[in-house]
VMD Tcl script that draws the C-alpha trace (Angstrom):
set ca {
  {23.62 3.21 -20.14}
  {23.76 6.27 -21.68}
  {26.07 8.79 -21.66}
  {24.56 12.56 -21.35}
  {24.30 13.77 -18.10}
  {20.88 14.25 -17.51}
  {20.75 10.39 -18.92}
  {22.88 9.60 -15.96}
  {20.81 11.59 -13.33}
  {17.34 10.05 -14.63}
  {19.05 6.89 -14.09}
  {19.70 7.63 -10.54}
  {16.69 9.36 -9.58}
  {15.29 6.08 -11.65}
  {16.67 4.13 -8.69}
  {15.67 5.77 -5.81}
  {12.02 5.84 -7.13}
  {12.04 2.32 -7.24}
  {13.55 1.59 -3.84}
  {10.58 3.91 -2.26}
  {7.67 2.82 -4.20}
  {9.56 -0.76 -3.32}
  {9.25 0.24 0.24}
  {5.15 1.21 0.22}
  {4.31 -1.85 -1.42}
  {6.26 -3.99 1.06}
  {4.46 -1.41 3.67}
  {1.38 -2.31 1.74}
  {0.90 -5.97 1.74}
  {2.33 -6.87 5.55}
  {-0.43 -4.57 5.85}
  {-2.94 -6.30 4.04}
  {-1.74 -9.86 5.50}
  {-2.28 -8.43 9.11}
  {-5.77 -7.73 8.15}
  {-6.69 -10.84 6.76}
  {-4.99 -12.71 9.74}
  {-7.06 -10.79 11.99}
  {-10.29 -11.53 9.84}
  {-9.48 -15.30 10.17}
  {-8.84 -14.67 13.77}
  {-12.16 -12.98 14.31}
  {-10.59 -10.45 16.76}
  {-13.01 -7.29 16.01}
  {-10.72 -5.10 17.78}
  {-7.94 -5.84 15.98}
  {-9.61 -5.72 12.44}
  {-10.74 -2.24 13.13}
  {-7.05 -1.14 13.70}
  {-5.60 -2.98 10.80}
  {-8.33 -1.86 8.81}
  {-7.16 1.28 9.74}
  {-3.79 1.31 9.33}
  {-4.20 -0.13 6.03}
  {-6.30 2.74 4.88}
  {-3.45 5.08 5.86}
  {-0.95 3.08 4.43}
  {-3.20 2.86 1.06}
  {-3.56 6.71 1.35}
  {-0.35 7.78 1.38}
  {0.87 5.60 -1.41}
  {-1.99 7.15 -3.68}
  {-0.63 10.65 -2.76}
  {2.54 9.67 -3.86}
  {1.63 8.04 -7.29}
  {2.24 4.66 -6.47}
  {-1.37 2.99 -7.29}
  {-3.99 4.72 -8.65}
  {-7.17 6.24 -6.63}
  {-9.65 3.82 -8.43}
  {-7.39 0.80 -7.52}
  {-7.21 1.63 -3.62}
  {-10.92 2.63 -3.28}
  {-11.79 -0.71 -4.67}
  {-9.55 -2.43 -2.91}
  {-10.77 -0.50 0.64}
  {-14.06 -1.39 -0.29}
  {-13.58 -5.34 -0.55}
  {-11.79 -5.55 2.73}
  {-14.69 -3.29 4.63}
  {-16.98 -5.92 3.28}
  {-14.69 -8.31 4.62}
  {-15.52 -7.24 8.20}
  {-18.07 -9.54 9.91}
  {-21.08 -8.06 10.94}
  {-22.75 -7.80 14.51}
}
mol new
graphics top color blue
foreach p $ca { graphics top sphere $p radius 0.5 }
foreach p [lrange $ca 0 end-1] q [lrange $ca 1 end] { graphics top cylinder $p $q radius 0.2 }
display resetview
């Protein structure tokens, strides 16, 4: 480790990046296995509200930098075509 100041505060602020971005993509894929569970389960009420919650989930983690907008429109897109049909 360096040692200049502002090499010590990056290296901090380093830290607590990675502990939140840590904590959306935990956030993130309990998400995404509570969908799929409720896909396999076939419980349409259920998928809409995962589905759901997973969009929100995906949403905030692009406004905070964490994946890019591409990667979480594709990925929304594959799970809505996940969702049985009536």
């Amino acid at each position: 480790m360096a040692n200049h100041a502002s090499a010590k505060k990056r290296s901090r602020q380093n830290k607590v990046k990675n502990t939140v971005n840590s904590q959306y993509l935990s956030k993130f894929r309990s998400a995404l296995n509570k969908f799929q569970s409720s896909v396999e389960a076939k419980n349409d009420q259920e998928i809409q509200k995962s589905l759901s919650t997973v969009n929100s989930i995906m949403a905030k983690a692009v406004k905070k930098g964490i994946f890019k907008k591409e990667y979480i429109s594709r990925k929304l897109s594959s799970l809505s075509k996940q969702i049985p049909k009536k």
